[in-house]
N, C-alpha and C positions, 0 to 999 in steps of 0.2 A: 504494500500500500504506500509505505512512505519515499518507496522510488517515484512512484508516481506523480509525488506530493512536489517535493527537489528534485529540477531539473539535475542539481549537482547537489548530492550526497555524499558526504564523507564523515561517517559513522564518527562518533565518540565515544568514552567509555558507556558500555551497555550497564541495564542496570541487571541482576539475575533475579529468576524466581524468588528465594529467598528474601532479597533484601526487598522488593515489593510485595511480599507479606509481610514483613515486618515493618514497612511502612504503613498499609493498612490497619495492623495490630495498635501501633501505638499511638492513629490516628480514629479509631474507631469507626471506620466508612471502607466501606469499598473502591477502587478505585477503578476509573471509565477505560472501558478497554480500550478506545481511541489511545488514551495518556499510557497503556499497559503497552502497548504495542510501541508507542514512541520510544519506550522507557529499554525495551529491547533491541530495537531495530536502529534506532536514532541513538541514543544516548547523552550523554552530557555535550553540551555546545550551542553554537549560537544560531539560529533562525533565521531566513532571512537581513541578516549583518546586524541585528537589533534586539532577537528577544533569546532571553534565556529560561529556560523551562527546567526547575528542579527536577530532578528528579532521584529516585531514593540507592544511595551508594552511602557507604563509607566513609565520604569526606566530608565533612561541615562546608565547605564552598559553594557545594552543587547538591548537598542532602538536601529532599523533598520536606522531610520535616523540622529541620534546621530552618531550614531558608522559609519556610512558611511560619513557624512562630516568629520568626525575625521579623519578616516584610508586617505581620499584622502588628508585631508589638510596636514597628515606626511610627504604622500608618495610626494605630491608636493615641501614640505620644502624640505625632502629630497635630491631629483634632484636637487632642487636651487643649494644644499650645495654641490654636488660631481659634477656638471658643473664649479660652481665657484673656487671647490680646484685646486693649484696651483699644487699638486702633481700631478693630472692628467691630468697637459697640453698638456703630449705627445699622451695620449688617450682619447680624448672627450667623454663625457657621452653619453651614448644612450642606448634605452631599446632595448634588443633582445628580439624581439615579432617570436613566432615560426610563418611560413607562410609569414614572413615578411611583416605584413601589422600593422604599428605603429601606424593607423588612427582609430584601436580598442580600445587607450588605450584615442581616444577623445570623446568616448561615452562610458565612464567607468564609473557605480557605482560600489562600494565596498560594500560589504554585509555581508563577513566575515574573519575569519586570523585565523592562524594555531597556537601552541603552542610555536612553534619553528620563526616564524616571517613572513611566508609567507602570501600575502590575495588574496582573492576571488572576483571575480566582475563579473561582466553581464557585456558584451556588448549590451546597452538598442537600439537597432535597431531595427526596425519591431515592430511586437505585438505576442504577445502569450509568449513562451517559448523561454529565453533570452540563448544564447551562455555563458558561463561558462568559465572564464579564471582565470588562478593562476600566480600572481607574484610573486615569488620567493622571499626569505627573502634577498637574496643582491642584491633587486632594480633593478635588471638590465631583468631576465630575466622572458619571458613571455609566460605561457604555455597555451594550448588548456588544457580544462578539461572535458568539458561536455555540451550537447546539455538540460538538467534539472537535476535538482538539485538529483533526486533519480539514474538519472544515472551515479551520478558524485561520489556518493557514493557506488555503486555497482561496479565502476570501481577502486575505490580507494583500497574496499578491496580483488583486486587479484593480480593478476602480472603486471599489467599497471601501478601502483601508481606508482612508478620510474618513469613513463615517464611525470607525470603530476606533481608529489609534489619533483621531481630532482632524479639522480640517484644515492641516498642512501635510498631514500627510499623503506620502506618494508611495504607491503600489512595492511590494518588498519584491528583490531578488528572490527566484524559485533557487534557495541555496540553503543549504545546513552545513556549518561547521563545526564536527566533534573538535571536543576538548579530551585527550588520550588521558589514560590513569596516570602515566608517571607524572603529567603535570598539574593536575587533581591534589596529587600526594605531599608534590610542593608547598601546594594552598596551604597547606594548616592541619591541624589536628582532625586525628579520627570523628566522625559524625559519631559513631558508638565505640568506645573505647574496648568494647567486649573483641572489637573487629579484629580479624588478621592482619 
């Protein structure tokens, strides 16, 4: 599937069975086959020259559940800090969620972020294949992206990406660039120190 997605393919570190159950285990959700199959076939690396997509290994840089409590506890700090600034007393914070339904952003994981500062999350409702939405890099606003992950990237790279990644953006290279273990291992400390 994900040849067909990248024109140009060049695999990263995959993730293995194991380490995506045990991402699921200590996330309590199942994860979208779309993102299962990425997480094998694709692996760590970067999207279209732009998005990086955890996924669950070994290293804190590129772990699914590392990099997902991180991106939420930001984006949480964050909002503290623009509700509580005094310059914005005239205009109270609030996310503009497209569809206007803000109770998407209470079943939010984060799974991935753009180069430029937007991220990626599921809305983890139901089972199977999770809704796909993009926060935009100034916090506030919140787009529909995709119903799975491959279609979230087939739509990125035509005339839609403006509507999902804001409207400057322009259609992504049909590319993926893995990112290899040895330089994963580089990055930093074990994701679970239990690891090999």
């Amino acid at each position: 599937m994900w040849q067909a997605v990248f024109g140009d393919l060049r695999p990263g570190c995959p993730s293995s069975e194991a380490e995506i159950a045990r991402a699921e285990e200590e996330l309590g959700f199942a994860l979208p086959d779309s993102y299962r199959s990425f997480c094998r076939d694709c692996g760590a690396g970067i999207a279209g020259g732009l998005i990086r997509i955890a996924t669950p290994l070994p290293f804190e840089a590129a772990d699914l559940v590392t990099r997902g409590g991180l991106i939420a506890h930001s984006v949480g700090s964050a909002a503290q800090a623009l509700a509580a600034n005094p310059a914005f007393a005239d205009r109270p914070f609030r996310f503009d969620v497209a569809g206007d339904d803000p109770s998407v952003l209470d079943r939010a994981f984060f799974f991935g972020e753009t180069l430029d500062g937007a991220f990626l999350f599921w809305d983890v409702r139901g089972t199977g294949e999770y809704d796909i939405w993009v926060m935009g890099a100034d916090l506030e606003s919140v787009r529909f992206g995709a119903e799975s992950l491959d279609e979230l990237f087939r739509t990125l790279q035509g005339p839609r990406a403006g509507a999902i990644l804001g409207p400057e953006a322009e259609p992504l290279p049909s590319r993926f660039e893995g990112i290899e273990e040895a330089v994963l291992a580089r990055a930093g400390a074990p994701a679970n120190p239990d690891a090999p």
